[in-house]
C-alpha positions in Angstrom: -15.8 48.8 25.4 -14.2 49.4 22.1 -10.8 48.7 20.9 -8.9 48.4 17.7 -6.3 49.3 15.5 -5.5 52.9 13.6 -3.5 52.2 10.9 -2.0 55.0 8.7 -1.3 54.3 4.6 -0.8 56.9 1.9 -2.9 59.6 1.3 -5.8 58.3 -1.8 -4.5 54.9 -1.2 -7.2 53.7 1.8 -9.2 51.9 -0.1 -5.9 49.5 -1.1 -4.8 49.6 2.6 -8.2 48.3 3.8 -8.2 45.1 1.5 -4.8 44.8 2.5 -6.0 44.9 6.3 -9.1 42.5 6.0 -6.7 40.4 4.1 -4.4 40.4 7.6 -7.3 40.4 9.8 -8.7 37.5 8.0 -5.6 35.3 8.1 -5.3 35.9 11.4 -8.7 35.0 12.3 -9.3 38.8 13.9 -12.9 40.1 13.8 -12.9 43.1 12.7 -14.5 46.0 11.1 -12.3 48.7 9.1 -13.6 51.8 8.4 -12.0 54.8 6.7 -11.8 58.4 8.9 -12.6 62.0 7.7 -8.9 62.3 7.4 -6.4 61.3 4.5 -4.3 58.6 5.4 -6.1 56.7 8.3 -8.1 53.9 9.3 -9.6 52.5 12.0 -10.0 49.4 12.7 -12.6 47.8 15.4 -11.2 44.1 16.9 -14.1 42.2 18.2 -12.7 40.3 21.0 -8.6 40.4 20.3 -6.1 42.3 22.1 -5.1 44.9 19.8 -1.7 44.7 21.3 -1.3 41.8 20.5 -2.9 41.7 17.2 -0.6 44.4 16.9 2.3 41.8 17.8 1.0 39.1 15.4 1.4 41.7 12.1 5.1 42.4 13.1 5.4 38.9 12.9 3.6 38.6 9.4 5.6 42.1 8.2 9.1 40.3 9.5 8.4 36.8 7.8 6.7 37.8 4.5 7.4 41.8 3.7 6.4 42.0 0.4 2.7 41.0 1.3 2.6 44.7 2.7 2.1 47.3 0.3 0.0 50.0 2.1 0.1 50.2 5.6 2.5 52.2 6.8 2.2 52.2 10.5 0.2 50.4 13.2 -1.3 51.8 16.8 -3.1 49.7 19.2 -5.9 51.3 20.8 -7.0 50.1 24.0 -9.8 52.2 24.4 -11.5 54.0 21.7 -14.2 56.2 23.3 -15.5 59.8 22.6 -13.0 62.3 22.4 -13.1 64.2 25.9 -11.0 65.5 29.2 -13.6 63.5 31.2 -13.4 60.1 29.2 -9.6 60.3 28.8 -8.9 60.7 32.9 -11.4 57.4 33.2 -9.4 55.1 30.9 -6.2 56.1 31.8 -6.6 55.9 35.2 -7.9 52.4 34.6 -4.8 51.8 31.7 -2.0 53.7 33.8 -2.1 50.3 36.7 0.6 48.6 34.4 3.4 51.3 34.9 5.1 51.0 38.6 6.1 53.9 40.0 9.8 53.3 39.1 9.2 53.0 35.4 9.7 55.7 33.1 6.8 57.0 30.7 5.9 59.1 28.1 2.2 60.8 26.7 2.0 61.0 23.1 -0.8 62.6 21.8 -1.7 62.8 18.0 -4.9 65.6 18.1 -6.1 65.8 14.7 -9.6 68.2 13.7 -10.3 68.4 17.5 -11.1 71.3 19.8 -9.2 69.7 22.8 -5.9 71.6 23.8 -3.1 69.1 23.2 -1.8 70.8 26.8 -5.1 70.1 28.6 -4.4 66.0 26.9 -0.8 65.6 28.2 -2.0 67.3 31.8 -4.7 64.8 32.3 -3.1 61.7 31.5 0.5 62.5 33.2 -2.0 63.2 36.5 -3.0 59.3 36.5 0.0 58.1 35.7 2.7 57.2 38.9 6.3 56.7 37.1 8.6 58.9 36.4 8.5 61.2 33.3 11.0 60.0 30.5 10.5 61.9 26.7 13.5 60.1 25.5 13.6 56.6 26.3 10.5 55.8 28.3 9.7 52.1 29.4 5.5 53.1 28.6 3.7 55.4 26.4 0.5 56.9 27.2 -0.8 57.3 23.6 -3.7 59.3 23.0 -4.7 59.8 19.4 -8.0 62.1 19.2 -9.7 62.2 15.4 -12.3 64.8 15.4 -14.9 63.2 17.5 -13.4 59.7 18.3 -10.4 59.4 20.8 -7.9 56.2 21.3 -5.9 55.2 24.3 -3.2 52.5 24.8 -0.7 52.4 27.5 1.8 51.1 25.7 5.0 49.6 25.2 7.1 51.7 22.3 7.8 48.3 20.4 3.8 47.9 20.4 4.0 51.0 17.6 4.7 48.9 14.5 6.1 50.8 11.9 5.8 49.0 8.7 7.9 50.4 6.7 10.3 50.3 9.0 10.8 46.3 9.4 9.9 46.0 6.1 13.2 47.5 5.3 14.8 45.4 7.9 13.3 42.4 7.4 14.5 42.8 3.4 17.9 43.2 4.1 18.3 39.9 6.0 16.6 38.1 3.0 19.1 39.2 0.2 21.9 38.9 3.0 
C-alpha cells in the first residue's frame, strides 16, 4: 500500500520545491520518490516505509527550528493511502482509517477534487458513512481528508495539526527569533 506526502508550492516553481523536498527527505533519512502532478502547484511525494504523519511531524519541527531553509513549500498533507481515485477504493480505506475516531469524537471530511469525474457529494457521503463520531465542520478532533488528482486519490484520517502549513509557522517561528 502506498503512502506519502502532497505538498503544494507556487505555481512554475516545482522544480525548486522538489530539490527543496529531496533536500528534507534526505536529512531526514526518508525514502522517498517526488514526482511532479498534471496540476500547477503540487507534488507528490511516495515515503517508502515512514509514516507520513509523522514525517509530516518531523518537517514542522525542521520549519520551526530553521525557517529560512524553506523557500518553496507552502503546505504539507499526509496521505495515508494513495490509491486509484474511486467510490469503491475510498469506502475500503476509510473504513479501515476511520477505527482511530471513537464515537464521541468530533470529525470532519475534507475533500480537495481536482480534474476528477467524482462528485465531491458522492466523496463526503461515502466517507461520513464509515465514520462513527459525531460531525463537527468547525472544530473537529479528526479529519477525513480525501484529496483526489485526476486519476490518483489520497486518504489520511487525520489530526488538523497534521496539515502543516509552511508558511504559516514560518511566519511564527520568525517572530520569536527577532523577539
Amino acid at each position: 500500500m502506498e503512502r506519502g506526502l502532497l505538498v503544494s508550492t507556487y505555481r512554475g516553481r516545482e522544480d525548486e520545491c522538489s530539490s527543496e523536498v529531496w533536500y528534507i527527505m534526505t536529512e531526514l533519512g526518508v525514502d522517498s520518490e517526488i514526482s511532479k502532478l498534471p496540476l500547477p502547484g503540487l507534488l507528490l511525494v511516495r515515503i517508502k516505509e515512514a509514516d507520513p504523519i509523522e514525517v509530516a511531524e518531523k518537517i514542522r519541527g525542521l520549519v520551526e527550528e530553521r525557517p529560512w531553509d524553506f523557500r518553496y513549500m507552502l503546505k504539507v498533507v499526509p496521505l495515508e493511502v494513495i490509491t486509484e481515485a474511486s467510490l469503491e477504493e475510498l469506502e475500503k480505506h476509510v473504513s479501515r482509517l476511520a477505527s482511530k475516531i471513537g464515537p464521541n469524537d468530533k470529525f470532519r471530511v475534507t475533500v480537495n477534487r481536482r480534474s476528477s469525474p467524482l462528485s465531491r457529494e458522492d466523496i463526503i457521503r461515502v466517507a461520513a458513512d464509515k465514520v462513527d463520531g459525531k460531525v463537527d465542520l468547525r472544530n473537529p478532533d479528526y479529519i477525513v481528508q480525501v484529496e483526489v488528482i485526476g486519476r490518483v486519490m489520497g486518504i489520511s484520517v487525520i489530526r488538523p495539526d497534521h496539515i502543516i502549513s509552511v508558511s504559516k509557522i514560518k511566519s511564527e517561528a520568525m517572530k520569536r527569533i527577532i523577539e
